[in-house]
C-alpha positions in Angstrom: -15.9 68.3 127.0 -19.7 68.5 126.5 -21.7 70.3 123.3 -21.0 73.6 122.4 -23.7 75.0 125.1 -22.5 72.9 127.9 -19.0 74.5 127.2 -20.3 78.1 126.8 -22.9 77.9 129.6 -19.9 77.1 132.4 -17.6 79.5 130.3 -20.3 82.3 131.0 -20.7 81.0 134.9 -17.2 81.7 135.8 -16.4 84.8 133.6 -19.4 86.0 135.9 -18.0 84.3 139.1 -21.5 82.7 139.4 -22.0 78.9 140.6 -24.4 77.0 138.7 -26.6 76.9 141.7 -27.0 80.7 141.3 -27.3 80.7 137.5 -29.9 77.9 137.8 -31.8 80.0 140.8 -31.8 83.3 138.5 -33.3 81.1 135.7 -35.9 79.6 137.8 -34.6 76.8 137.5 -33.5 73.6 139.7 -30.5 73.1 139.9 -30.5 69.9 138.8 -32.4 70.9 135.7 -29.5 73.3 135.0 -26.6 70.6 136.2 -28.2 68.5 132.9 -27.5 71.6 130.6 -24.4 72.1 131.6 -22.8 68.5 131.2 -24.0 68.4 128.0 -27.0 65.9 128.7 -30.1 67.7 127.6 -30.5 70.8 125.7 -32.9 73.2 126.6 -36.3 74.3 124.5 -36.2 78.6 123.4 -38.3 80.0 126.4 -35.3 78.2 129.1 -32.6 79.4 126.7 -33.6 82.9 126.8 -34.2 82.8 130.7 -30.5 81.1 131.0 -29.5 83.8 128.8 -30.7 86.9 131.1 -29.7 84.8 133.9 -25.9 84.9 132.6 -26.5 88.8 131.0 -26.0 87.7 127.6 -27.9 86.1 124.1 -29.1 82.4 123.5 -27.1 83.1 120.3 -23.8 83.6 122.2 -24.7 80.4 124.6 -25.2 78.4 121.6 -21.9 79.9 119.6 -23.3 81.8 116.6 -22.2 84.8 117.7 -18.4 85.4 117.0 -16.3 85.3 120.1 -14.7 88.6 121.0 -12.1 88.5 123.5 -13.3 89.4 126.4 -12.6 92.8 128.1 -12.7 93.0 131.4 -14.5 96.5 131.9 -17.2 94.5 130.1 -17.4 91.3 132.3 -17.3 93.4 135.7 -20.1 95.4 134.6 -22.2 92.1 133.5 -21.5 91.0 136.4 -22.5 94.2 138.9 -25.5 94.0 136.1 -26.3 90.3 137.3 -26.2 91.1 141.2 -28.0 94.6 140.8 -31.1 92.6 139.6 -31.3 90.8 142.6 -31.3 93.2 145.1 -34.7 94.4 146.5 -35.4 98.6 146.2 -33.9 99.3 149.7 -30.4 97.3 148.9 -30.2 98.6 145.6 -30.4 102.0 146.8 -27.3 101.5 149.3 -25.7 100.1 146.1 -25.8 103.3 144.0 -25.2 105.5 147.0 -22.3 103.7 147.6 -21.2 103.8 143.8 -22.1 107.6 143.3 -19.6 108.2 146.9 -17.0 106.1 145.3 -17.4 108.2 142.0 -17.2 111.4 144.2 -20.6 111.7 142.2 -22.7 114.7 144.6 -25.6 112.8 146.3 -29.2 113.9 145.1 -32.4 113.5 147.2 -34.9 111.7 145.9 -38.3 113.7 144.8 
Protein backbone atom coordinates (compact mmCIF):
# COMPACT_ATOMS: atom_id res chain seq x y z
CA UNK A 1 0.00 0.00 0.00
CA UNK A 2 2.88 2.46 0.41
CA UNK A 3 3.28 5.39 3.28
CA UNK A 4 0.69 7.75 3.87
CA UNK A 5 2.11 10.14 0.93
CA UNK A 6 2.51 7.54 -1.54
CA UNK A 7 -1.23 6.68 -0.91
CA UNK A 8 -2.40 10.43 -0.97
CA UNK A 9 -0.12 11.50 -3.76
CA UNK A 10 -1.93 8.77 -6.39
CA UNK A 11 -5.34 9.47 -4.49
CA UNK A 12 -4.86 13.26 -5.58
CA UNK A 13 -3.59 12.02 -9.31
CA UNK A 14 -6.79 10.37 -10.15
CA UNK A 15 -9.33 12.64 -8.20
CA UNK A 16 -7.58 15.10 -10.75
CA UNK A 17 -7.64 12.56 -13.73
CA UNK A 18 -3.78 13.39 -13.98
CA UNK A 19 -1.09 10.58 -14.84
CA UNK A 20 1.89 10.70 -12.78
CA UNK A 21 3.81 11.72 -15.89
CA UNK A 22 1.83 14.96 -15.84
CA UNK A 23 1.93 15.56 -12.15
CA UNK A 24 5.69 14.83 -12.24
CA UNK A 25 6.07 17.37 -15.48
CA UNK A 26 3.97 20.20 -13.57
CA UNK A 27 6.41 19.72 -10.57
CA UNK A 28 9.47 19.86 -12.67
CA UNK A 29 10.11 16.81 -12.03
CA UNK A 30 11.22 13.41 -13.79
CA UNK A 31 9.17 11.19 -13.85
CA UNK A 32 11.06 8.83 -12.39
CA UNK A 33 11.82 11.02 -9.47
CA UNK A 34 8.04 11.28 -8.98
CA UNK A 35 7.47 7.28 -9.72
CA UNK A 36 9.89 6.94 -6.27
CA UNK A 37 7.32 9.21 -4.28
CA UNK A 38 4.61 7.65 -5.24
CA UNK A 39 5.50 3.82 -4.39
CA UNK A 40 6.44 4.87 -1.23
CA UNK A 41 10.40 4.56 -1.86
CA UNK A 42 11.71 7.97 -1.03
CA UNK A 43 10.09 10.88 0.53
CA UNK A 44 10.53 14.11 -0.73
CA UNK A 45 12.54 17.29 1.09
CA UNK A 46 9.79 20.71 1.74
CA UNK A 47 10.76 22.74 -1.44
CA UNK A 48 9.55 19.29 -3.80
CA UNK A 49 6.59 18.81 -1.45
CA UNK A 50 5.28 22.21 -1.91
CA UNK A 51 5.95 22.09 -5.81
CA UNK A 52 4.02 18.40 -5.78
CA UNK A 53 1.58 20.22 -3.90
CA UNK A 54 0.69 23.11 -6.51
CA UNK A 55 1.25 20.63 -9.02
CA UNK A 56 -1.83 18.51 -7.58
CA UNK A 57 -3.82 22.09 -6.49
CA UNK A 58 -3.62 21.31 -2.99
CA UNK A 59 -1.30 21.61 0.64
CA UNK A 60 1.89 19.39 1.55
CA UNK A 61 -0.23 19.18 4.77
CA UNK A 62 -3.06 17.31 2.91
CA UNK A 63 -0.33 15.08 0.88
CA UNK A 64 1.12 14.07 3.97
CA UNK A 65 -2.47 13.55 5.97
CA UNK A 66 -2.60 16.18 8.72
CA UNK A 67 -5.24 17.75 7.30
CA UNK A 68 -8.64 16.07 8.11
CA UNK A 69 -10.18 14.32 5.10
CA UNK A 70 -13.43 15.88 3.97
CA UNK A 71 -15.32 14.03 1.56
CA UNK A 72 -14.80 15.16 -1.42
CA UNK A 73 -17.42 17.19 -3.44
CA UNK A 74 -17.36 17.09 -6.74
CA UNK A 75 -18.00 20.87 -7.69
CA UNK A 76 -14.64 21.12 -5.83
CA UNK A 77 -12.54 18.50 -7.66
CA UNK A 78 -13.71 19.69 -11.23
CA UNK A 79 -12.75 23.12 -10.43
CA UNK A 80 -9.16 21.89 -9.08
CA UNK A 81 -8.93 20.23 -11.88
CA UNK A 82 -10.06 23.14 -14.72
CA UNK A 83 -7.57 25.14 -12.00
CA UNK A 84 -4.65 22.51 -12.83
CA UNK A 85 -5.15 22.68 -16.82
CA UNK A 86 -5.79 26.57 -16.84
CA UNK A 87 -2.19 26.97 -15.57
CA UNK A 88 -0.85 25.34 -18.42
CA UNK A 89 -2.18 27.04 -21.12
CA UNK A 90 -0.16 29.84 -22.77
CA UNK A 91 -2.12 33.62 -22.88
CA UNK A 92 -3.68 32.86 -26.46
CA UNK A 93 -5.23 29.31 -25.27
CA UNK A 94 -6.36 30.57 -22.12
CA UNK A 95 -8.15 33.27 -23.70
CA UNK A 96 -10.30 30.75 -25.95
CA UNK A 97 -10.79 28.98 -22.63
CA UNK A 98 -12.70 31.83 -20.84
CA UNK A 99 -14.43 32.90 -24.00
CA UNK A 100 -15.61 29.57 -24.37
CA UNK A 101 -16.70 29.46 -20.53
CA UNK A 102 -18.34 33.03 -20.45
CA UNK A 103 -20.53 31.61 -24.05
CA UNK A 104 -21.40 28.59 -22.09
CA UNK A 105 -22.38 30.79 -19.04
CA UNK A 106 -24.44 32.93 -21.52
CA UNK A 107 -21.99 35.44 -19.77
CA UNK A 108 -22.04 38.83 -22.46
CA UNK A 109 -18.50 38.93 -24.13
CA UNK A 110 -16.36 42.14 -23.17
CA UNK A 111 -13.55 43.52 -25.38
CA UNK A 112 -10.45 43.69 -23.97
CA UNK A 113 -9.02 47.42 -23.17
Amino acid sequence: MGTTLAVNLRARARALQLTHNEVASRAGLGERRFANYVLGRREPDLQTLVRIARALQTSPNDLLGFDTPQVANTVELLRARMSAALDQLDERDLEVVVRQAEVMARVPLKKPG
